[in-house]
N, C-alpha and C positions, 0 to 999 in steps of 0.2 A: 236483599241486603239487610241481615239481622243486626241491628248495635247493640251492645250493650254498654252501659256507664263505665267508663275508663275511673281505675282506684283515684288517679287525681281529681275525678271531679265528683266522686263520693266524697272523698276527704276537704273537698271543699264545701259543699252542699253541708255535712254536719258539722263543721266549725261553724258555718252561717245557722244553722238552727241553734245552736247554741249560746251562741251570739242574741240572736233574735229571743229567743226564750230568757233569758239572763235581764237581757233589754225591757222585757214584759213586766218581770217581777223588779224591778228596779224602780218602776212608778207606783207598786202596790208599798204604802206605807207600815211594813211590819218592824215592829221594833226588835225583834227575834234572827230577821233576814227570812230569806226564802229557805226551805227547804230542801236539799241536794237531790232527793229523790223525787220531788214535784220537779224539778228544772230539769231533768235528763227523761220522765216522762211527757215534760210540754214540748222538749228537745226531741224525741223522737217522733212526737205525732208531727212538728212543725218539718224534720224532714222526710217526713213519706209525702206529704203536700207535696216540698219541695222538688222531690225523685217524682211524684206524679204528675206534677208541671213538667218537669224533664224531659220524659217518656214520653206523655201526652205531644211535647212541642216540635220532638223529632220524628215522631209518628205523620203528623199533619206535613211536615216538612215532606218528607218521603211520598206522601202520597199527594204532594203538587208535582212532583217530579218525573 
């Protein structure tokens, strides 16, 4: 039984990195703001984490089953 991630819950997964990344640079004190292109580069690495937690977690799942 192969899964794959349903578009709902990519599309949820990169609003949360998003979020999460947005969240990071909002304690860093620049008086300019962040960067657009730094936040959608910390935003992607934060959701491959994310989709590799995912993957990882229904992997493990499957294989107690």
């Amino acid at each position: 039984m192969n899964q794959k991630p349903k578009n709902k819950t990519l599309l949820i997964l990169g609003a949360i990195s998003l979020v999460c990344s947005r969240t990071v640079f909002f304690f860093v004190n620049d008086p300019e703001g962040p960067n657009l292109l730094i936040v959608v580069v910390l935003a992607a690495i934060i959701f491959a984490v994310f989709l590799f937690t995912y993957w990882l977690y229904h992997r493990i799942n499957r294989m107690s089953q």
